[in-house]
Each structure stands twice: as C-alpha cells, then as structure tokens.
C-alpha positions as CSV (number, residue, x, y, z in Angstrom):
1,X,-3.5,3.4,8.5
2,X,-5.5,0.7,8.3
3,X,-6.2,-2.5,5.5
4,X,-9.2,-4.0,4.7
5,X,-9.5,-7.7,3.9
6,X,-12.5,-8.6,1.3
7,X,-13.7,-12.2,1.2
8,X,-15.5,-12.4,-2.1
9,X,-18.4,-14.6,-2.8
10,X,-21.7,-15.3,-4.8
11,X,-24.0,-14.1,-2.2
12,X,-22.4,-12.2,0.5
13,X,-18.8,-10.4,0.3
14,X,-17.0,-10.7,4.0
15,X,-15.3,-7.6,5.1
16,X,-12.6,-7.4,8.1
17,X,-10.2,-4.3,9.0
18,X,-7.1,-4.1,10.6
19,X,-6.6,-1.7,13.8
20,X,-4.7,1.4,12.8
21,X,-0.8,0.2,13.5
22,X,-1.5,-2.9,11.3
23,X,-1.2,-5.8,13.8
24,X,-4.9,-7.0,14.4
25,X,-7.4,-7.9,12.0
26,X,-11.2,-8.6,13.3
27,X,-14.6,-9.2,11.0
28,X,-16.3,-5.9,9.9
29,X,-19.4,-6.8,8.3
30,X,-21.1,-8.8,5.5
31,X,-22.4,-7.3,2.3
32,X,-25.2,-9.1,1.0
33,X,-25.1,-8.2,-2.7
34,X,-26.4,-9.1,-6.2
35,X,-24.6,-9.4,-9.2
36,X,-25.3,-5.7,-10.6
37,X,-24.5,-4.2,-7.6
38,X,-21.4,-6.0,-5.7
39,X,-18.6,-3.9,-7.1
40,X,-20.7,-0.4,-6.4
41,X,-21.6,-1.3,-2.9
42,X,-18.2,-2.6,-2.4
43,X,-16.6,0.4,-3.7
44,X,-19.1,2.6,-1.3
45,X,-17.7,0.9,1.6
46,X,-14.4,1.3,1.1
47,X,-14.7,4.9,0.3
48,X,-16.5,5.5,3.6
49,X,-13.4,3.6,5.4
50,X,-10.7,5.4,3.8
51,X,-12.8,8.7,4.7
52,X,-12.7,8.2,8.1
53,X,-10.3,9.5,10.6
54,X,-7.6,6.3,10.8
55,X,-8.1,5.9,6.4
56,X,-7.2,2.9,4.4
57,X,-4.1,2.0,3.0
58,X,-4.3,-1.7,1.2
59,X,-7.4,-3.6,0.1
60,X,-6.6,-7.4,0.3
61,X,-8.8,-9.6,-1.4
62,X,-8.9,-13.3,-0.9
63,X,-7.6,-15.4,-3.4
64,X,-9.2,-18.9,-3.1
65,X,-7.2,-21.6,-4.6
66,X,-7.3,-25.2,-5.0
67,X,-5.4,-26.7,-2.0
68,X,-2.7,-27.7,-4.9
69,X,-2.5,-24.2,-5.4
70,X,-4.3,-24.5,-8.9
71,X,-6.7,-21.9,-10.4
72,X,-10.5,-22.4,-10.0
73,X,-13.3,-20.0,-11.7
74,X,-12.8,-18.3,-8.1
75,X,-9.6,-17.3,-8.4
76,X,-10.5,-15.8,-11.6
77,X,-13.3,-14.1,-9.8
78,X,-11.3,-12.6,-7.5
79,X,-8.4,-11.5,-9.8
80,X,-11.2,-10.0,-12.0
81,X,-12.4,-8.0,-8.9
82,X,-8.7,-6.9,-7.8
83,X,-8.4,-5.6,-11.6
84,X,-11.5,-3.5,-10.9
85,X,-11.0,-2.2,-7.8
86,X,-7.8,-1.0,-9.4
87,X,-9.9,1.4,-11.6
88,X,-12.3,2.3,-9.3
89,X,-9.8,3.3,-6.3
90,X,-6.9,4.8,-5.5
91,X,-5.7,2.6,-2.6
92,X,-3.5,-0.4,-3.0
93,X,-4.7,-3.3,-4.2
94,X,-3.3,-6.8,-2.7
95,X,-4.6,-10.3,-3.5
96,X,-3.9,-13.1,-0.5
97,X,-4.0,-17.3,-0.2
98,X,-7.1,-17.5,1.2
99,X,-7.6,-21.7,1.4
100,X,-9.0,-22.6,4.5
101,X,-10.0,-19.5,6.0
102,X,-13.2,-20.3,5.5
103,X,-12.9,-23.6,8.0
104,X,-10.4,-21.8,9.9
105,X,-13.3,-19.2,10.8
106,X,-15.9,-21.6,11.1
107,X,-13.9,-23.6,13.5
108,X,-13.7,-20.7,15.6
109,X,-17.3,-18.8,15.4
110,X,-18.2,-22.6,16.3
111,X,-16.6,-22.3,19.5
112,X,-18.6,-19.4,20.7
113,X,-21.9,-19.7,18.6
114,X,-24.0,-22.9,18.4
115,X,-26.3,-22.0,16.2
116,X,-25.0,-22.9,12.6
117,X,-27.6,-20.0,10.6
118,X,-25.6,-17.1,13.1
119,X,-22.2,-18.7,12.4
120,X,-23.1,-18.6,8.7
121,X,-24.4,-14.7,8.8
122,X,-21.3,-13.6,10.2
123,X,-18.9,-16.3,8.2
124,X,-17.7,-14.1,5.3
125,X,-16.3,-10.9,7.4
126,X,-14.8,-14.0,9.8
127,X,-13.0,-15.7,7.0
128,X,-11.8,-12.3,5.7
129,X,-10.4,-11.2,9.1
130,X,-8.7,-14.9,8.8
131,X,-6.6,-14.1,5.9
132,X,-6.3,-10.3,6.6
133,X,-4.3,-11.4,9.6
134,X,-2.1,-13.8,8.3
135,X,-1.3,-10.9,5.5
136,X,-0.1,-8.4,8.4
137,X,1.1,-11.0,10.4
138,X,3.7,-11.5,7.2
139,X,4.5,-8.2,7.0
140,X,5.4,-7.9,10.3
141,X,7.6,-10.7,10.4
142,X,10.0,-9.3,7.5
143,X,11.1,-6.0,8.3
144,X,12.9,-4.7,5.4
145,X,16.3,-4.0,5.8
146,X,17.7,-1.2,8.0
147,X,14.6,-0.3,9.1
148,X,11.0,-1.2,10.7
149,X,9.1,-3.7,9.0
150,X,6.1,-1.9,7.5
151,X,2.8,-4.3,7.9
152,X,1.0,-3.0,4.7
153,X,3.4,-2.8,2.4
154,X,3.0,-5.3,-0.8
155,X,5.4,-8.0,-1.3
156,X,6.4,-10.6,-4.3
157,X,4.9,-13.1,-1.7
158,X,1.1,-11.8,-2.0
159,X,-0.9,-13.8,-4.5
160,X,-3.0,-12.1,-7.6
161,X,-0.5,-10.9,-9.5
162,X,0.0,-12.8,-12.2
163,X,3.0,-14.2,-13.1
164,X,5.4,-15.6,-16.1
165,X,2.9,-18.7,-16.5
166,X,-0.4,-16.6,-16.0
C-alpha cells in the first residue's frame, strides 16, 4: 500500500506518493487551489488514489516549524488540515517535520532545471516527496520487535499530534 505526502500552502498544495512497498517517495502533482475549495479538491485526490489498484494507507502532511522547533500560524494550518482530513477520510492521518524540505527540493530541481518559474511549478509536490521520504525512510529503519519493520506505520516520533504542552 502506498502513502501520500501533502505539502500545504496558500497557493498550491504539493502532493508526492510512495511506490507500493513503501521505500520510495517521488513528486505527484501540484494542486493549485483557493481557499473555498483546498480541502474538497484535496479530499478528491486522495479518494481517487486510495481507489486505485495499489490504495493508500497513510496521508502525511507536512508540518512546517520554526527551525527551533516553535509553532508558527503554519503549523496551525497544517494541524487544522490533519484534524479535517480526519473527518473527511478514513485513511491514517500522520503529520511530519517538514523544515527545509522546501530548500532541500529546490536545491535539487536546481540541479536539473534552470529556469526558476519551472522549478517553482513543480516545487510543492518536490518538497512533499522530501519529507514523505524521510517519513518511510524512518519506518524502515526501526523494525519493531520480532518482526519486519512496517514503513507506514505511525509512531510517537511523527509530529502533529499534540502533546502535554499543546
């Protein structure tokens, strides 16, 4: 089964998706949306994924944070957008870190794209596929024990649950 990482933003929401054993995570495509209309079109897209043949297990949403780890009105952004998906879907609903990705992805779509308004189109699904990896590349890492790690599975490491001091 597969996961799908959501980079959340004011103008365009980044989508990336995971091959179907979990281990690679690549850019999707970018949802240009309006206010009225983000969560519906998200919600669209992830219905049509979890449709297809290989489904959807786990939604990971990005969770930008300060680089001190701090709250922003992001982070509240994207915690208010886990807590609807919640409602709206039945599939698992995961925040992750998401500082950096955004460079981390530029960096890279810089390498093979020199035309800055391309990089930018294709940004938000790159960003996404950043922190989607690093999420499975976790899970893989810590098998559980007696058996074989299982890359989708939440743990108490994934950000956007709130804790005691939330």
């Amino acid at each position: 089964m597969r996961a799908l990482g959501v980079d959340v933003g004011t103008r365009r929401v980044g989508l990336a998706v995971s091959d179907v054993s979990g281990t690679l995570a690549r850019p999707f495509k970018t949802l240009l949306v309006s206010a009225p209309t983000a969560l519906d079109r998200l919600v669209e897209e992830i219905e049509e994924l979890a449709a297809a043949d290989d489904g959807l297990e786990v939604i990971v949403v990005g969770i930008p944070v300060r680089l001190d780890g701090s709250a922003s009105a992001a982070t509240l952004t994207a915690r208010g957008l886990i807590d609807a998906l919640r409602t709206r879907t039945s599939i698992a609903v995961v925040g992750e870190d998401e500082r950096l990705s955004s460079r981390e992805a530029e960096q890279r779509l810089a390498l093979r794209e020199k035309d800055w308004r391309k990089r930018k189109a294709r940004l938000d699904a790159a960003a996404a596929a950043v922190f989607l990896q690093d999420f499975l590349d976790r899970r893989s890492a810590s098998p559980p024990s007696g058996g074989a790690a299982d890359p989708l599975a939440p743990t108490a490491e994934t950000i956007g649950e709130p804790g005691p001091d939330d």
